[in-house]
Wavefront OBJ file of the C-alpha trace (Angstrom):
o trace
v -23.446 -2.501 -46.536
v -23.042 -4.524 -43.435
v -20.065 -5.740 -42.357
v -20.156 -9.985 -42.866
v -17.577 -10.404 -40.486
v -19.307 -8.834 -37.236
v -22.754 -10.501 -35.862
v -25.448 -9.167 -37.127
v -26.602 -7.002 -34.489
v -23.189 -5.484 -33.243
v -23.466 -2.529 -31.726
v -26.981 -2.539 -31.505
v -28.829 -2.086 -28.228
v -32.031 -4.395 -27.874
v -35.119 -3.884 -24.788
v -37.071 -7.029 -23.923
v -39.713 -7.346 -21.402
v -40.667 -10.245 -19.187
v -37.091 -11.284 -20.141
v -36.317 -12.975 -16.428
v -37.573 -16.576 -17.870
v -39.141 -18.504 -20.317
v -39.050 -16.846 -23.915
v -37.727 -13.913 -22.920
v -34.668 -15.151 -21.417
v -33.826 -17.032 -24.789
v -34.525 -14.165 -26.838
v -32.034 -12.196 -24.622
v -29.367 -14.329 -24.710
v -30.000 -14.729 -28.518
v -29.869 -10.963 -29.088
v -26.610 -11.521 -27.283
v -24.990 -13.582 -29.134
v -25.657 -11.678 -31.906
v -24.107 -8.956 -30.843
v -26.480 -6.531 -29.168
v -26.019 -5.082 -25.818
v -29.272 -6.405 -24.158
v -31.965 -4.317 -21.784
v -33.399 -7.204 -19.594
v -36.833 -5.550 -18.071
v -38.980 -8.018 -15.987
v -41.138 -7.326 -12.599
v -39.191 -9.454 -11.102
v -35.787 -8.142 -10.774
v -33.767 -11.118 -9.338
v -34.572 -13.412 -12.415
v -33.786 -10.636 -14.718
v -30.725 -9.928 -12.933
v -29.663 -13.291 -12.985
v -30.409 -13.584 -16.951
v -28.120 -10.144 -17.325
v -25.188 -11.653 -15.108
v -24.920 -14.557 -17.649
v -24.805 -12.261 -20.850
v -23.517 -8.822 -19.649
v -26.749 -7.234 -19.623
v -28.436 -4.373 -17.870
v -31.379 -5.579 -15.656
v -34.586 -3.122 -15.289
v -37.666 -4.010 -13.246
v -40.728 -3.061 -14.844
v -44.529 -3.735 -15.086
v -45.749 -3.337 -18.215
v -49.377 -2.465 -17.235
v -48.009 0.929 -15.857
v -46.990 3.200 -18.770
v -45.354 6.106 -16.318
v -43.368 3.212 -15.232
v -42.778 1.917 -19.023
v -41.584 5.505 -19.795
v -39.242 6.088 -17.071
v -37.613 2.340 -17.224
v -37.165 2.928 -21.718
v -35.616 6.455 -20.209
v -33.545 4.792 -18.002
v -31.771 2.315 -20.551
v -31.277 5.078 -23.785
v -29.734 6.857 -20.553
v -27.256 4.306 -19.569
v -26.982 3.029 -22.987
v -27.291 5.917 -25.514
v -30.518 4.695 -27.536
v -32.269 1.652 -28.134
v -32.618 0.220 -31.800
v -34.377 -2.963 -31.313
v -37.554 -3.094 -28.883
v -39.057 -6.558 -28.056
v -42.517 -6.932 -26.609
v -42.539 -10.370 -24.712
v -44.155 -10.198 -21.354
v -47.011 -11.886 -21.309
v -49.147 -13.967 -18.923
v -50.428 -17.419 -20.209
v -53.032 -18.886 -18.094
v -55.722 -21.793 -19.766
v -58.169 -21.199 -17.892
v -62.105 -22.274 -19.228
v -63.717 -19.526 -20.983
v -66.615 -20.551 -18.557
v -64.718 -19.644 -15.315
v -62.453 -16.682 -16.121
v -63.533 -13.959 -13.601
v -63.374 -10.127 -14.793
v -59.732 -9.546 -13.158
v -58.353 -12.338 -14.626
v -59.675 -11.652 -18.218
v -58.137 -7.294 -17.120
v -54.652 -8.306 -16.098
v -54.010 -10.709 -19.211
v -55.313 -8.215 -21.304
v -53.365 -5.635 -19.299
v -49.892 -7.341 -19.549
v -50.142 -9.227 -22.874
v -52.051 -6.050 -24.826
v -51.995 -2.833 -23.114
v -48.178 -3.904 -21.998
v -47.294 -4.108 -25.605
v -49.386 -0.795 -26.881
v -47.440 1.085 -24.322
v -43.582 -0.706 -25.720
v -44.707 0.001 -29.283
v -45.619 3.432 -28.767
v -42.754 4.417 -26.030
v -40.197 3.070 -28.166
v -42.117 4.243 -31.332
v -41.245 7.593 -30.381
v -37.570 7.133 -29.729
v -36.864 5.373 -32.733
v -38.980 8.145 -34.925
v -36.804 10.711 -34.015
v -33.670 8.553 -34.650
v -35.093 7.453 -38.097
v -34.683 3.636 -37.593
v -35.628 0.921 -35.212
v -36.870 -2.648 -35.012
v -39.967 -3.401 -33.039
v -40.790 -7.344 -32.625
v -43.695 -8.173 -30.782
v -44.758 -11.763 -29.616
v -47.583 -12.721 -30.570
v -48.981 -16.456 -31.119
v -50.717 -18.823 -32.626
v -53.713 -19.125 -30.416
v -54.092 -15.195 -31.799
v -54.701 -16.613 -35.465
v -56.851 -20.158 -34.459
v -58.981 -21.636 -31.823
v -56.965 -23.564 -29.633
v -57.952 -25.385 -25.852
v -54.452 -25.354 -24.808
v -54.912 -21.850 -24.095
v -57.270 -19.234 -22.522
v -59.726 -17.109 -24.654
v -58.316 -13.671 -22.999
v -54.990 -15.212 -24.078
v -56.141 -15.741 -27.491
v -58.140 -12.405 -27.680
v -54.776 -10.354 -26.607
v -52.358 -12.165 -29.521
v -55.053 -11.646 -32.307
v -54.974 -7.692 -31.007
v -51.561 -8.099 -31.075
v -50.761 -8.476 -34.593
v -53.524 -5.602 -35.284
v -51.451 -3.602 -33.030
v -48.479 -4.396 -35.312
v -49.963 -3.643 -38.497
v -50.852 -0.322 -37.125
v -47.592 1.019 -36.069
v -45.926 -0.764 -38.775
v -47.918 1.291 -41.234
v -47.338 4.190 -38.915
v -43.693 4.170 -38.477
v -42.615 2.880 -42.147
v -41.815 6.546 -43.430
v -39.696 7.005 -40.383
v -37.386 4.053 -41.273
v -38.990 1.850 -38.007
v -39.939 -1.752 -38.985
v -42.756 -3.448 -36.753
v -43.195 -6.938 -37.429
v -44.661 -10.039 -35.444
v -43.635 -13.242 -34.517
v -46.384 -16.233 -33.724
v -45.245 -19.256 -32.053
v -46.782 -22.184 -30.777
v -45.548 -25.615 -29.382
v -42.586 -24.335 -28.428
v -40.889 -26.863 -25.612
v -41.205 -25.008 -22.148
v -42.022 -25.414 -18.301
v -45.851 -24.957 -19.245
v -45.574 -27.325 -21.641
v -43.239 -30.138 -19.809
v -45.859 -30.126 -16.622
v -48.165 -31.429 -19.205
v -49.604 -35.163 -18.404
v -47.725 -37.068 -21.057
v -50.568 -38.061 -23.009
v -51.528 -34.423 -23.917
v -47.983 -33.889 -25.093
v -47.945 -36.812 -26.910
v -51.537 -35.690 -28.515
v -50.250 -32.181 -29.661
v -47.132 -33.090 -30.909
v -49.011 -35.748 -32.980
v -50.796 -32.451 -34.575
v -47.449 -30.862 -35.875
v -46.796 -31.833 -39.428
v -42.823 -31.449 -38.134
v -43.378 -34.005 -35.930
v -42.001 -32.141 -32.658
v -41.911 -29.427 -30.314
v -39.855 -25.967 -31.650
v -37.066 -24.714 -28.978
v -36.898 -21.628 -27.128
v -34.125 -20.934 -29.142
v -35.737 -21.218 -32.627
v -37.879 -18.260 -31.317
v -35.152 -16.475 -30.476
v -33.188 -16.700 -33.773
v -36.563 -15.543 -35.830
v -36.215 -12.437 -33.309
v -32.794 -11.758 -34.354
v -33.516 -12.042 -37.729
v -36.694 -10.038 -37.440
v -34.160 -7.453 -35.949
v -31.192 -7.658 -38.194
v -30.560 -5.742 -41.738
v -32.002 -8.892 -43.188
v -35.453 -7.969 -42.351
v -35.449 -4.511 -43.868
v -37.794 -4.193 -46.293
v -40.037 -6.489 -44.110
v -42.782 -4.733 -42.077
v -46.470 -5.572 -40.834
v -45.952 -9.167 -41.642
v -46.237 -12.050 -38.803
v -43.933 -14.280 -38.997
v -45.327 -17.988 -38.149
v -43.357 -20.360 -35.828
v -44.938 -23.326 -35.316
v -43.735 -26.686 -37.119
v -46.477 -26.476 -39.707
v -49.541 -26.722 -37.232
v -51.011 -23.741 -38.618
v -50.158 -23.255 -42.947
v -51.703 -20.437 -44.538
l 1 2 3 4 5 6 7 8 9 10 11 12 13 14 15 16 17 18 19 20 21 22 23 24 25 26 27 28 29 30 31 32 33 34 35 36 37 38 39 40 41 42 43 44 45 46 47 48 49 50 51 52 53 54 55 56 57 58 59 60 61 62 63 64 65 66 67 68 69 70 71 72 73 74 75 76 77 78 79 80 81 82 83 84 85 86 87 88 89 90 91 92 93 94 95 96 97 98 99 100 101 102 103 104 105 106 107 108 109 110 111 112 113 114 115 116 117 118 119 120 121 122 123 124 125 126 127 128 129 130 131 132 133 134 135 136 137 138 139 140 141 142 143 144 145 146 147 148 149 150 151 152 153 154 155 156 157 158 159 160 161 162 163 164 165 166 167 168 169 170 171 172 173 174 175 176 177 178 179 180 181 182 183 184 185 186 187 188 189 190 191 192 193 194 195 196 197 198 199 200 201 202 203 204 205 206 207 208 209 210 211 212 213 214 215 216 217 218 219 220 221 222 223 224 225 226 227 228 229 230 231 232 233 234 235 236 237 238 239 240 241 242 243 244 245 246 247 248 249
């Protein structure tokens, strides 16, 4: 049984991509707080850096789209930090662009980062945490994945839907190896993207959520932890839904 007087992930080491900014960076400093020594991987090295200074991380730069990269970066941390137990898939690229003007490399790269990115984290980490015989795997996915939405792109949309059919299939995968893969699905959750919003719009979509405001970076990150922690241990396959009652199923 798990000691009540230690945080809940103590001792634990956690991986999270795109974690320079945004989500990421909350989930990493939530992670930390909870106890886990905290991988940091972003393509852009300075932010991540700067995230890791703050909570005693380690800082890797990585692009997701590139799985020999992927491989050699997970290598690197279970190198420098003995294994990795909890793997978070967050990178992700968010544009909103018109279904009517998204040219062929835009629609690529979003599916490349958001998709492929995440098929690559699942499966590299998959691996690891198979031969260990445990592991956490939390991947972000989102409400746009579960219902049409104009606040974000289709390509968006298409690579969150694929990303909780993604989960289900390593969850089922990995379950006799003692690896949970769950996912998480936010949506109006209060960030830059959603501040440089004219005030109107803001004022339209939080009018939609039955809560009656925008969730906090930090609401995401404590459904990670607990998606992570022994409290979510007989939970697997399931997507966990974040978003103030905007979407009830």
């Amino acid at each position: 049984m798990a000691n009540l007087a230690l945080p809940p992930l103590s001792g634990r080491v956690a991986f999270v991509t795109g974690a320079g900014q945004g989500l990421g960076a909350a989930i990493a400093r939530g992670l930390s707080e909870a106890g886990a020594r905290v991988v940091l991987a972003d393509i852009e090295l300075a932010s991540a850096e700067a995230v890791a200074a703050e909570i005693g991380g380690l800082a890797l730069q990585l692009d997701v789209r590139d799985e020999t990269a992927f491989s050699s970066c997970f290598d690197a941390a279970v190198a420098r930090l003995g294994a990795v137990d909890i793997m978070v898939n967050n990178a992700a690229r968010t544009p909103s662009t018109s279904l009517w003007d998204i040219a062929s490399e835009e629609w690529d790269d979003v599916l490349a980062i958001n998709l492929r990115g995440a098929f690559f984290g699942c499966r590299i980490a998959g691996r690891h945490m198979r031969e260990r015989g445990e592991g956490r795997i939390v991947n972000l996915g989102s409400m746009a994945g579960q219902q049409a939405s104009n606040a974000t792109g289709v390509h968006y949309a298409a690579s969150k839907a694929g990303m909780l059919a993604l989960t289900r299939s390593f969850a089922q995968e990995l379950a006799p190896h003692g690896v949970t893969v769950n996912a998480l699905a936010p949506a109006a959750i209060r960030s830059p993207s959603l501040d440089a919003m004219a005030p109107a719009r803001q004022h339209a979509l939080q009018a939609g959520i039955p809560l009656g405001r925008f969730g906090l970076a930090e609401e995401v990150a404590a459904a990670v932890v607990y998606l992570a922690s022994p409290a979510a241990a007989f939970m697997t396959g399931a997507t966990l839904d974040l978003n103030g009652g905007r979407f009830m199923r």
